[in-house]
N, C-alpha and C positions, 0 to 999 in steps of 0.2 A: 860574446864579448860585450861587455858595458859602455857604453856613450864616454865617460873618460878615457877604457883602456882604448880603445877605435881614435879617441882623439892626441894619446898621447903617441900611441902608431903611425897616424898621419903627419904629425908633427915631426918624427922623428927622420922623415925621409927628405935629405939634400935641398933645402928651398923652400922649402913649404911656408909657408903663410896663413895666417886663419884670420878672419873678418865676418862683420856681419852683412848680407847685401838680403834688399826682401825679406826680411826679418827671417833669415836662414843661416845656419852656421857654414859659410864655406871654408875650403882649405883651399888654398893656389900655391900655384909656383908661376913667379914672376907677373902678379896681378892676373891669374888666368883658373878659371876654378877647376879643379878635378875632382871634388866632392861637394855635394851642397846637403846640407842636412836641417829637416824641419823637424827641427827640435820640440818644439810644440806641438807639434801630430803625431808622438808614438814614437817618433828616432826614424822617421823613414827618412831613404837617402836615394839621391842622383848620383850615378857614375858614367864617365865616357865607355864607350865601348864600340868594338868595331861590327860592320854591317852583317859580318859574317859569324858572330858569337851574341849578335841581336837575336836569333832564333833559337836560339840555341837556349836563354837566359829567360828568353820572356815566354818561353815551354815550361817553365819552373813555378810552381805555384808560391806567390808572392812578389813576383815580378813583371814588369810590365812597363811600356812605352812613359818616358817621363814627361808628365805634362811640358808645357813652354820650351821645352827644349828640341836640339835639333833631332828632326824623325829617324828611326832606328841608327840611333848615335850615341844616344844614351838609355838608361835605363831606370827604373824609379822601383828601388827594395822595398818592400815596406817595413820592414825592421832589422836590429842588428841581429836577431838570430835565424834570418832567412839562410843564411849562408855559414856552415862554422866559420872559426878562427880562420882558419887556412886559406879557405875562399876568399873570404873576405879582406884578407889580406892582398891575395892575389888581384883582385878585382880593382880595390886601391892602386895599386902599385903599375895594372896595366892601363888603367884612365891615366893617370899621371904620366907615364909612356908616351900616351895618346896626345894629350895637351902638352906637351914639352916638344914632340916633332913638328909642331906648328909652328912651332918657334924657329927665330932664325939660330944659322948652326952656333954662330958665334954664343949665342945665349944655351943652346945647347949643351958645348964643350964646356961650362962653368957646371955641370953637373952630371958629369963623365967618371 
């Protein structure tokens, strides 16, 4: 997948938001990021991820513990074709999962 279609993907899910913080392309929902992408490094990308799919992801060659971020919570791709289409989707779609249950429920149920 190419840096636009990844970005029209993410865009296209319930809330999403895109802004620039750290000179990095993030996506949010409700000011909160579930993708960060350093655009200027290759297209490598942060996603959330649970403790229990941390070992699972960073056993993958091109994956690994994401700098600044919170420890085995998220993970840092190094490019968009570390993971096909499919994956990649999937991996979007479960950080944003992730960063939406933090939320209170009321902000929740607007994206039910």
């Amino acid at each position: 997948m190419d840096i636009e279609s990844f970005r029209e993907y993410c865009l296209s899910l319930p809330g999403t938001t895109e802004g620039m913080k750290w000179e990095h392309l993030c996506f949010m929902i409700e000011e909160k990021i579930f993708v960060i992408i350093a655009i200027d490094e290759g297209n490598s990308f942060s996603t959330k991820c649970t403790p229990e799919e941390f070992d699972e992801l960073t056993a993958r060659d091109g994956i690994k513990q994401a700098f600044h971020m919170a420890k085995r919570q998220w993970v840092q791709i190094a490019d968009l074709d570390v993971l096909n289409d499919s994956e990649l989707k999937q991996r979007v779609e479960t950080s944003r999962k992730l960063v939406l249950a933090k939320l209170s429920k009321k902000v929740q149920e607007k994206y039910l």
